[in-house]
N, C-alpha and C positions, 0 to 999 in steps of 0.2 A: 401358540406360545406354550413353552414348558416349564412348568415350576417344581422344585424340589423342597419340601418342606423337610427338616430335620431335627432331631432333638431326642432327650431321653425320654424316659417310662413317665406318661402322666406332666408331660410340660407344656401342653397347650398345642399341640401339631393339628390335631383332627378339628378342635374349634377355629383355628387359623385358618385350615384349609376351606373350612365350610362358608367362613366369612367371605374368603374368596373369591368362591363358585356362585354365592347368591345371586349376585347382581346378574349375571350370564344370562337368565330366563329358563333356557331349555339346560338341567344340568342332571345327566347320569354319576348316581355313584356306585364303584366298582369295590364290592367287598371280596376281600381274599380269605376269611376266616368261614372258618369251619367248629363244628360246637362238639361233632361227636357226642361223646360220654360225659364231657366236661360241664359240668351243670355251670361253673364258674366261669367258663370264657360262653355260654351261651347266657347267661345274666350280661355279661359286655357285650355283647354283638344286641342285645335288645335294648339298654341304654343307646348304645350309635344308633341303632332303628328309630327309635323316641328323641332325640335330637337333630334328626335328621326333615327336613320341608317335606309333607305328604308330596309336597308336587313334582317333588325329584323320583326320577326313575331310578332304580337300583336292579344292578346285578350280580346274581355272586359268581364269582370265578377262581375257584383256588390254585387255578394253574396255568390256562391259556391266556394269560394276563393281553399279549399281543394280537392276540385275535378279539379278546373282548372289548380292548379301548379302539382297535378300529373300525369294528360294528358298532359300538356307539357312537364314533366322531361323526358316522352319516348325521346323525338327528339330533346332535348334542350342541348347545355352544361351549360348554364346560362337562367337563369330564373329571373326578375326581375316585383316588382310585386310594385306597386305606385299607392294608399297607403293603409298603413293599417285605418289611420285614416276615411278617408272615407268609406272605406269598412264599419268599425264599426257603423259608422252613416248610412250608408243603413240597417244594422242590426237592429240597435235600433228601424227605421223606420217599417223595415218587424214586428220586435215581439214589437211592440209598447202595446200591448192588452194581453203579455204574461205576466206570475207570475218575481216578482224583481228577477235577478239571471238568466231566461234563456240564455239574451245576455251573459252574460260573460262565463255560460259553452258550448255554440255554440260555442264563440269565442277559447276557448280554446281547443275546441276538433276541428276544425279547424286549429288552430296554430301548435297541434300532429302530421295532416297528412302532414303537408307542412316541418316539423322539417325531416318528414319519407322519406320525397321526396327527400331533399337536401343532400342524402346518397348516389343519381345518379347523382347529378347535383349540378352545385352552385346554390345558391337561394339567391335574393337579397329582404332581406322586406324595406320599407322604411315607415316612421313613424313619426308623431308628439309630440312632448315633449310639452304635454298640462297644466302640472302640474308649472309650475314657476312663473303661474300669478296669483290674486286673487280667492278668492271663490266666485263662481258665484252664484248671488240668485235665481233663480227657479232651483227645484229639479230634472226637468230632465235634466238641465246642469249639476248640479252636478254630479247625475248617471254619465252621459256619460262620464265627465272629471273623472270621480274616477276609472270607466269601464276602457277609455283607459290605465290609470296608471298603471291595475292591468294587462291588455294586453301588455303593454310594458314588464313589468318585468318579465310574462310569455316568452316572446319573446327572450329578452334577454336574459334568463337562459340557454332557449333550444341554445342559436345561440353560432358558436363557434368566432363567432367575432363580436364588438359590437361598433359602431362611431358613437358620438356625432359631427354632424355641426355647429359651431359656424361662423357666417360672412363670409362661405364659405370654412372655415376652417377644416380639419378633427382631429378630437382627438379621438383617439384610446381609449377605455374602456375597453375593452378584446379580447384577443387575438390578441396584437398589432403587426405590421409588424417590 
């Protein structure tokens, strides 16, 4: 089973997601964030580490996103993978100097092997809903917000269940319970 969790900055996606995964038993979580220099996104990635069941397996991955949830569906019953947003922006980052268009067919042939995986395991994607605010002026914002848009809806298509988080709230879009 595939699920897509969605919603903006801080609406309850990652505690949604983890509720999820609990019950599964065997559950790898698949981090895409990277801290670099950033003292302030490595303060969040150790929050999710301290939130997160010692007994879950974790691995980071900032890019091979489809290779690393198919090495875990061997041994995983759930698979929970936080986020795809940033993952996308480590992508953007790697093929920065490629032709317009390779990020989003990377991304999307990545999104195939993870939809393939989730036919052994659950798989939990979790996601930013980037689209509801202004247009942003420099063009590779925009790329990127227009990238994920078109990555969400891939995602969602393939996913047989789809929540949107509002204030911590879930709302079901497809495949509701």
């Amino acid at each position: 089973m595939l699920t897509l969790i969605l919603g903006g900055a801080r609406s309850g996606k990652s505690r949604l997601a983890q509720r999820l995964a609990e019950p599964a038993g065997r559950v790898t979580y698949i981090a895409t964030a990277e801290a670099g220099q950033d003292s302030e996104m490595a303060g969040r990635i150790e929050r999710h580490r301290a939130d997160r069941p010692s007994v879950w397996r974790t691995l980071e991955e900032p890019l091979a996103l489809g290779s690393a949830v198919e090495l875990a569906a061997n041994d995983a019953d759930a698979i929970l993978v936080d986020c795809l947003t940033i993952w996308l922006s480590n992508l953007f980052w790697e093929h920065r100097d490629a032709a317009s268009g390779t990020v989003g067919d990377v991304a999307r042939a990545e999104l195939g092997r993870i939809a393939a995986a989730a036919r052994r395991c659950h798989v939990i994607l979790v996601s930013n809903e980037v689209g509801c605010g202004t247009v942003p002026e420099p063009a590779v914002t925009r790329a990127f917000r227009d990238t994920q848009g078109l990555l969400n809806q891939c995602a969602a298509e393939l996913a047989d269940e789809v929540i949107l988080t509002v204030a911590g709230l879930p709302l079901y879009l497809k495949g509701a319970r």
